[in-house]
ZASE-983033 format. One record per atom (N, C-alpha, C): x, y, z; residue number from 1. Coordinates in nm, 3 decimals, padded with zeros to 5 digits, always signed. Example, Ala and Ser with C-alpha at 12.3 -4.5 7.8 and 13.67 -1.06 7.14 Angstrom:
BEGIN
@u = +01.319, v = -00.569, w = +00.780, seq = 1
@u = +01.230, v = -00.450, w = +00.780, seq = 1
@u = +01.320, v = -00.330, w = +00.780, seq = 1
@u = +01.285, v = -00.225, w = +00.708, seq = 2
@u = +01.367, v = -00.106, w = +00.714, seq = 2
@u = +01.290, v = +00.003, w = +00.787, seq = 2
//
This chain:
BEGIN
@u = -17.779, v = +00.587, w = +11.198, seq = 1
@u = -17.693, v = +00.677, w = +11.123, seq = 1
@u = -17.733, v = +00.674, w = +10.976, seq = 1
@u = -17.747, v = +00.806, w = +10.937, seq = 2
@u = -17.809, v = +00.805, w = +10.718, seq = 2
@u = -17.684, v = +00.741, w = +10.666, seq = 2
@u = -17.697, v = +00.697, w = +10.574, seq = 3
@u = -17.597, v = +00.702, w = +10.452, seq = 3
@u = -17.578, v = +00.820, w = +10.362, seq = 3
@u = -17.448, v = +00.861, w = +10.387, seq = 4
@u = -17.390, v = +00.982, w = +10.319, seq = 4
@u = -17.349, v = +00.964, w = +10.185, seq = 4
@u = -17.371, v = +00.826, w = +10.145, seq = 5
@u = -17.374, v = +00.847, w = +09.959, seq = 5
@u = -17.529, v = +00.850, w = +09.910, seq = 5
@u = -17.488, v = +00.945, w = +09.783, seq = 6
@u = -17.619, v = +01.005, w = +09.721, seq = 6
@u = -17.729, v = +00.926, w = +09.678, seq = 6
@u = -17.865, v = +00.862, w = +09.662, seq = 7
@u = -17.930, v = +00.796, w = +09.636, seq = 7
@u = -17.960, v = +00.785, w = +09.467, seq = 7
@u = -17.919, v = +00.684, w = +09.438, seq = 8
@u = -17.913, v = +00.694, w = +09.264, seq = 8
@u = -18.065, v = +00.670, w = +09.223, seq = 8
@u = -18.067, v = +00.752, w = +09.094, seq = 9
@u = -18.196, v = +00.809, w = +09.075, seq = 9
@u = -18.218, v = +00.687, w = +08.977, seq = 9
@u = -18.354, v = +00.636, w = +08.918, seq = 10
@u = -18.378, v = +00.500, w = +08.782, seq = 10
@u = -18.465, v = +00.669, w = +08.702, seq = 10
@u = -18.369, v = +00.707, w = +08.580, seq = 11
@u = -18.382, v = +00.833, w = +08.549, seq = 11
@u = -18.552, v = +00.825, w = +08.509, seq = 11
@u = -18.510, v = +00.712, w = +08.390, seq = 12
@u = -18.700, v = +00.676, w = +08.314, seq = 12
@u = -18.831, v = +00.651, w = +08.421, seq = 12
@u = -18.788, v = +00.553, w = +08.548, seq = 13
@u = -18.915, v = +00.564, w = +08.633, seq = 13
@u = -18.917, v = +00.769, w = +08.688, seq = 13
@u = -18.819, v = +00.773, w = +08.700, seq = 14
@u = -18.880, v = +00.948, w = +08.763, seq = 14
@u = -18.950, v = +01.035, w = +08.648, seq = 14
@u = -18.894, v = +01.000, w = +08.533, seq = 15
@u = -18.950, v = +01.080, w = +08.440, seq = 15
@u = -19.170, v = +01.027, w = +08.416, seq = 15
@u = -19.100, v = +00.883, w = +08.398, seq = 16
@u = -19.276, v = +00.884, w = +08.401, seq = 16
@u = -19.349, v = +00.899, w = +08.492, seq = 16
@u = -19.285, v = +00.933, w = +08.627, seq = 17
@u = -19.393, v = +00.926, w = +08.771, seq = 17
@u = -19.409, v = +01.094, w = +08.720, seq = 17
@u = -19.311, v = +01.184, w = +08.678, seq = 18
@u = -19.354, v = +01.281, w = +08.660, seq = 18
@u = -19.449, v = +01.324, w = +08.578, seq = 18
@u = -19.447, v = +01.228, w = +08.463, seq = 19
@u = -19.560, v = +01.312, w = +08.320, seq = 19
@u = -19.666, v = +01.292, w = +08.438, seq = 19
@u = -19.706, v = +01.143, w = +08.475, seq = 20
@u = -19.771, v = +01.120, w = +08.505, seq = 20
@u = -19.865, v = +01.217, w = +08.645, seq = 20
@u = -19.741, v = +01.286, w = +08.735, seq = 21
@u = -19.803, v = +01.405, w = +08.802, seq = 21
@u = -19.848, v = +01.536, w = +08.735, seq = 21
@u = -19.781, v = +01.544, w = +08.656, seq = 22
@u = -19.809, v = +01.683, w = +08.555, seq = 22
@u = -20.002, v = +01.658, w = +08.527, seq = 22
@u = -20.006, v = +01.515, w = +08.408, seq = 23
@u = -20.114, v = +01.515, w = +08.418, seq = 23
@u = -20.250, v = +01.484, w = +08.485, seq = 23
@u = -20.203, v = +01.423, w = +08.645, seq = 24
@u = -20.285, v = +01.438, w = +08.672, seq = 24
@u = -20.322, v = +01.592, w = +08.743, seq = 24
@u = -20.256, v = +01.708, w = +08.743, seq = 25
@u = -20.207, v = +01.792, w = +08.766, seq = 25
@u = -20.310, v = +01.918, w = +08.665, seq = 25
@u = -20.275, v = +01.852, w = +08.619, seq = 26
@u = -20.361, v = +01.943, w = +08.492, seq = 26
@u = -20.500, v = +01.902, w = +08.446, seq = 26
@u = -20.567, v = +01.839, w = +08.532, seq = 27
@u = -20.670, v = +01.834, w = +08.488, seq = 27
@u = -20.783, v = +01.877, w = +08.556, seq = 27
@u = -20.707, v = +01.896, w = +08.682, seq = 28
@u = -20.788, v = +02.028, w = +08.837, seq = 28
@u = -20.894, v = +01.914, w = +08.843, seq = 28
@u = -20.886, v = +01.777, w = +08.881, seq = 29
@u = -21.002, v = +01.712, w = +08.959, seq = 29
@u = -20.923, v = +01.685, w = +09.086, seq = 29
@u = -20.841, v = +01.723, w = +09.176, seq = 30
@u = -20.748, v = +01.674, w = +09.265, seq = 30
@u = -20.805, v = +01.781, w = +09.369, seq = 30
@u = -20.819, v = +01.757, w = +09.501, seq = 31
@u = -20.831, v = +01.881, w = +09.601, seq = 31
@u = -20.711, v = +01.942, w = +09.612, seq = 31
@u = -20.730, v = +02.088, w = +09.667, seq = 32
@u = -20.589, v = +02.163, w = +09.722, seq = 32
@u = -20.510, v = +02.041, w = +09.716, seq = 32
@u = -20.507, v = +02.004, w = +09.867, seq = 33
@u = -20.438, v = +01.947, w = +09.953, seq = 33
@u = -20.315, v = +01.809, w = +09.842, seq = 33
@u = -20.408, v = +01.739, w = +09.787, seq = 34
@u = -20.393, v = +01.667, w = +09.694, seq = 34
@u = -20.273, v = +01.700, w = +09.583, seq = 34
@u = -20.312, v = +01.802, w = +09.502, seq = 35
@u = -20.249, v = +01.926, w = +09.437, seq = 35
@u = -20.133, v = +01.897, w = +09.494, seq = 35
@u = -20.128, v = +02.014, w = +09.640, seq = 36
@u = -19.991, v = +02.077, w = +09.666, seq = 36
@u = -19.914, v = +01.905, w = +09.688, seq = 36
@u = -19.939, v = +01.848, w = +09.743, seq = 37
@u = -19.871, v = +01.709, w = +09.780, seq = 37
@u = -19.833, v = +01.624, w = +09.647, seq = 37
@u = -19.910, v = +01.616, w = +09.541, seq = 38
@u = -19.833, v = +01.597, w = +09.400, seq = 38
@u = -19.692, v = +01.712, w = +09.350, seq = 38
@u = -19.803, v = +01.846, w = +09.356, seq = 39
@u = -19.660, v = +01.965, w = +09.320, seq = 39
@u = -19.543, v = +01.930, w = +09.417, seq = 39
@u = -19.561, v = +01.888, w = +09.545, seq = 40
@u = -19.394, v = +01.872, w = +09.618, seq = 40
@u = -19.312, v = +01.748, w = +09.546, seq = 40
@u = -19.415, v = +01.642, w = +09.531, seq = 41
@u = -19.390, v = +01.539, w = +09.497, seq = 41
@u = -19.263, v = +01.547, w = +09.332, seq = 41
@u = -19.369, v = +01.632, w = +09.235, seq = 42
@u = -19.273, v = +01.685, w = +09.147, seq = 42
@u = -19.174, v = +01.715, w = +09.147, seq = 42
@u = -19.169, v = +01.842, w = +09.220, seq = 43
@u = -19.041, v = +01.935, w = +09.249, seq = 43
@u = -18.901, v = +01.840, w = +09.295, seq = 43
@u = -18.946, v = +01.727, w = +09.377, seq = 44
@u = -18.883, v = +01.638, w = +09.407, seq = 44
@u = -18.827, v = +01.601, w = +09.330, seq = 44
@u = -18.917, v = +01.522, w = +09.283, seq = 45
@u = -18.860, v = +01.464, w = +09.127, seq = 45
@u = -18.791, v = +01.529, w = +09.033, seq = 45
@u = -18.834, v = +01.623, w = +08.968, seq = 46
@u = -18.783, v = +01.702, w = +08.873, seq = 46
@u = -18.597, v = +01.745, w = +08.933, seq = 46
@u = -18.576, v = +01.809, w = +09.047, seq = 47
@u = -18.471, v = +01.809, w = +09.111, seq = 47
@u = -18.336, v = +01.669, w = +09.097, seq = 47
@u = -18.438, v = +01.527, w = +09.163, seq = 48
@u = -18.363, v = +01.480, w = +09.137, seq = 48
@u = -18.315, v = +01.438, w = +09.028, seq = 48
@u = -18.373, v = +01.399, w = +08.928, seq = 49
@u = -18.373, v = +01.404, w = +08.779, seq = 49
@u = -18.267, v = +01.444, w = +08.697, seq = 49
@u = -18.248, v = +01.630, w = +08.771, seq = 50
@u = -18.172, v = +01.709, w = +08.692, seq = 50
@u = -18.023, v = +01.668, w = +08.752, seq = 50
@u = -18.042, v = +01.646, w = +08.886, seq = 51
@u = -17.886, v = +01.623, w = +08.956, seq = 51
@u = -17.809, v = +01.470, w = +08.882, seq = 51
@u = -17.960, v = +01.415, w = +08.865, seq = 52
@u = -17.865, v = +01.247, w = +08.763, seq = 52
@u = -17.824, v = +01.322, w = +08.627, seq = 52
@u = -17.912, v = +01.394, w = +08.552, seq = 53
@u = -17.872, v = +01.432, w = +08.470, seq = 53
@u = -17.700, v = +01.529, w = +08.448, seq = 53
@u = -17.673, v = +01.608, w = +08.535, seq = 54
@u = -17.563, v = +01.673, w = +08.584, seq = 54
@u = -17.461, v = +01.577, w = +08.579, seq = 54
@u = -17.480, v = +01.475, w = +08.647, seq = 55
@u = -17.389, v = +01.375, w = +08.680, seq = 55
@u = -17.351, v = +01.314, w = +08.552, seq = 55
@u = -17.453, v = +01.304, w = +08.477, seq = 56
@u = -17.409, v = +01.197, w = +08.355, seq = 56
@u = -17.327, v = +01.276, w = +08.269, seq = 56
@u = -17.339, v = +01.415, w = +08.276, seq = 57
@u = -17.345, v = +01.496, w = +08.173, seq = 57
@u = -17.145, v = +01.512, w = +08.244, seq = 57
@u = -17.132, v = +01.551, w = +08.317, seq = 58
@u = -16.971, v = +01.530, w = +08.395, seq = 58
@u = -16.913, v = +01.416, w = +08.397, seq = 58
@u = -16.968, v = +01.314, w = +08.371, seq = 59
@u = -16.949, v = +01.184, w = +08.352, seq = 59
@u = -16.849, v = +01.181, w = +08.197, seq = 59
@u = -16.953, v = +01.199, w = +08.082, seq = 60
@u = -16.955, v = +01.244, w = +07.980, seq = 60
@u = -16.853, v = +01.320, w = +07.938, seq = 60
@u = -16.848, v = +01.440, w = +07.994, seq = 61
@u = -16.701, v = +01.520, w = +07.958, seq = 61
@u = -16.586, v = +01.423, w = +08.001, seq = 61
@u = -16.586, v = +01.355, w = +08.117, seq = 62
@u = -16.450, v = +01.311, w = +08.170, seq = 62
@u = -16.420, v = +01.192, w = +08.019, seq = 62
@u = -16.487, v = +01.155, w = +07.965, seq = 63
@u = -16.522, v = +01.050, w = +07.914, seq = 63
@u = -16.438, v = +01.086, w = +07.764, seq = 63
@u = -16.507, v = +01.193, w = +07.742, seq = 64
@u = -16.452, v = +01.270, w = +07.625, seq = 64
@u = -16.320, v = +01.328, w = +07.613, seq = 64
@u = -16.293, v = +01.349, w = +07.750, seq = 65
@u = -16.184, v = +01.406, w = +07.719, seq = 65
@u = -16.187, v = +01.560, w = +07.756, seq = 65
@u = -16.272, v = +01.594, w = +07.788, seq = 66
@u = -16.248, v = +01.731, w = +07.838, seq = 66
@u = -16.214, v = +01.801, w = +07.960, seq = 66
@u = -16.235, v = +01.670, w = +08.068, seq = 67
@u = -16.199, v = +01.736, w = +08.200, seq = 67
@u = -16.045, v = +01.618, w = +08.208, seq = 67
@u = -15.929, v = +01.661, w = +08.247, seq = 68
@u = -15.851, v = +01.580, w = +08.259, seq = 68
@u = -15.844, v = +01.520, w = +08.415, seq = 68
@u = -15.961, v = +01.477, w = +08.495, seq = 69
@u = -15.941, v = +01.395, w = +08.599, seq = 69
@u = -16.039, v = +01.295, w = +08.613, seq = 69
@u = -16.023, v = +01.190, w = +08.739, seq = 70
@u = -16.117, v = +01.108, w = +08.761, seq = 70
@u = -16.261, v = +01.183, w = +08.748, seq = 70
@u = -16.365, v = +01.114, w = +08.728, seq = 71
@u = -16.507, v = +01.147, w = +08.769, seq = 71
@u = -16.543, v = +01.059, w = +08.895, seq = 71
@u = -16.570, v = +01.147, w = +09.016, seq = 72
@u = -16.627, v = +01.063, w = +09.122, seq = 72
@u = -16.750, v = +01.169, w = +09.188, seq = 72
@u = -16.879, v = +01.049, w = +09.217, seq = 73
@u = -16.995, v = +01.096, w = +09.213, seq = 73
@u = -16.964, v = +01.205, w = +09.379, seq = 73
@u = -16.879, v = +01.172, w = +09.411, seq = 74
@u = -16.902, v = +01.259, w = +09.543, seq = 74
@u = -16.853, v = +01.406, w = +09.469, seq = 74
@u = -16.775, v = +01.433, w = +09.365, seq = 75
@u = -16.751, v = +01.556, w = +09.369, seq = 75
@u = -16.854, v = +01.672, w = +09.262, seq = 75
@u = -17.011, v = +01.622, w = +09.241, seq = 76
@u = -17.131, v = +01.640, w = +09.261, seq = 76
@u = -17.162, v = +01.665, w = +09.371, seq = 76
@u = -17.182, v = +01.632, w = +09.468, seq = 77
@u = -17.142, v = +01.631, w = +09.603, seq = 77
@u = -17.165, v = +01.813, w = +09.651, seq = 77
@u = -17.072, v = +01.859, w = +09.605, seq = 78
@u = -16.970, v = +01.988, w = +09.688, seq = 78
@u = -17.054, v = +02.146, w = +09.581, seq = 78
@u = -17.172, v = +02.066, w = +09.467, seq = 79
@u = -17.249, v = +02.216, w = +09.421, seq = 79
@u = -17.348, v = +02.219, w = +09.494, seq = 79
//
């Protein structure tokens, strides 16, 4: 059976696995195959990235004061 809570992202390792695909990405010594399997690899990343980022950022408002309820990561969850 999966586990139905969300897998927490370590924001800084995704960010550097990413420069780090970008450039090897950009320098066209990689085959196709190679390529597209980094670009998924990205997209991955970049995705999850933005959803920690989302989270922190709702985190943040509750924090501040702008949303008047709990913050719970499941209700990320439901976009």
């Amino acid at each position: 059976m999966a586990d139905s809570k969300p897998k927490r992202v370590n924001l800084e390792k995704a960010m550097s696995e990413l420069e780090e695909i970008v450039e090897q990405l950009e320098t066209g010594e990689q085959s196709l195959d190679k390529s597209l399997q980094q670009f998924e690899r990205g997209v991955k990343l970049s995705r999850d990235c933005q959803a920690a980022l989302d989270q922190a950022e709702q985190k943040v408002e509750v924090l501040i004061g702008e949303e008047l309820r709990e913050f719970s990561p499941e209700d990320d969850e439901d976009s």
